[in-house]
N, C-alpha and C positions, 0 to 999 in steps of 0.2 A: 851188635856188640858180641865179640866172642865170650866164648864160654872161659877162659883164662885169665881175661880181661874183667868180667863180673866175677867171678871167684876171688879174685884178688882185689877188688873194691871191700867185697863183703869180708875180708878175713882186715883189711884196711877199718870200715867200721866198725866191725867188733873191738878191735884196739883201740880206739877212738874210747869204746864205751867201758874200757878196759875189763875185755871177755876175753876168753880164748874159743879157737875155732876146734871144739873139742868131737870124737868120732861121733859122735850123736847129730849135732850140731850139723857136720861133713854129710851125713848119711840125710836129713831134711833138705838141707841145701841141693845135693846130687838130684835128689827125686824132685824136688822141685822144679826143674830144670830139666829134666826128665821128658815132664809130662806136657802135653800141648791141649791140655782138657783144664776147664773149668776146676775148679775141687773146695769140697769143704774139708775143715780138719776134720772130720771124724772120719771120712771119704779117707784122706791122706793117709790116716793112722793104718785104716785098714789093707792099704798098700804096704805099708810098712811091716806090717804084722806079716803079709802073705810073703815076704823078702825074709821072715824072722829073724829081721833085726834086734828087735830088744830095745827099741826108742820107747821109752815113756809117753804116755799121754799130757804131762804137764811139758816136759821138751817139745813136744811137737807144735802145741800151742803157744808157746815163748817162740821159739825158735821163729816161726812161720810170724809173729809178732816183730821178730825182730827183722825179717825181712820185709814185711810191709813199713816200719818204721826210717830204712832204709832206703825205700824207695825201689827193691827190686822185686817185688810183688805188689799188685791191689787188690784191694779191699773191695768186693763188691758188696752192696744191700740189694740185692734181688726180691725185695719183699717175704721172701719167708720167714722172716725172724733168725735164719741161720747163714751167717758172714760165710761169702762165697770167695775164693781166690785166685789169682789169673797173672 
C-alpha cells in the first residue's frame, strides 16, 4: 500500500475517534514509516529526540497506541517484558 494511501486511512481513523492529525501526531506517524527495523518506544523516542523534534514521551506512546489500534503497526511480545513494534 502506498504511503498516501495509509496516511489518509490513518488521518480517516483519527476522525473516526474524533482526534486531530495534530504535528506531533504527523512527526510519529512519518518516522514510523520511516523506519524498516524493529523498534521499541523508548528506541523511537530516542530517534525523535536525535531529529529535535520536541514529541513528548506520553505522545509517542499514545500515538504509537493509536497506531497499533489501528491496525497499521503490531504489537510484538518478544519475551522481554518490553512491547516491541513493526
Amino acid at each position: 500500500m502506498k504511503h498516501e494511501t495509509i496516511r489518509r486511512s490513518f488521518e480517516e481513523f483519527l476522525k473516526q475517534k474524533k482526534l486531530r492529525l495534530t504535528r506531533q501526531r504527523d512527526e510519529v506517524f512519518e518516522l514510523a514509516f520511516e523506519t524498516h527495523e524493529h523498534f521499541t518506544a523508548e528506541t523511537f523516542l530516542g530517534w525523535l529526540n536525535e531529529r529535535d523534534s520536541g514529541v513528548s514521551r506520553a505522545t509517542v506512546y499514545r500515538t504509537l497506541a493509536l497506531l497499533v489500534d489501528g491496525g497499521f503497526l503490531e504489537l510484538l511480545d518478544v519475551g522481554t517484558g518490553e512491547a516491541w513494534y513493526e
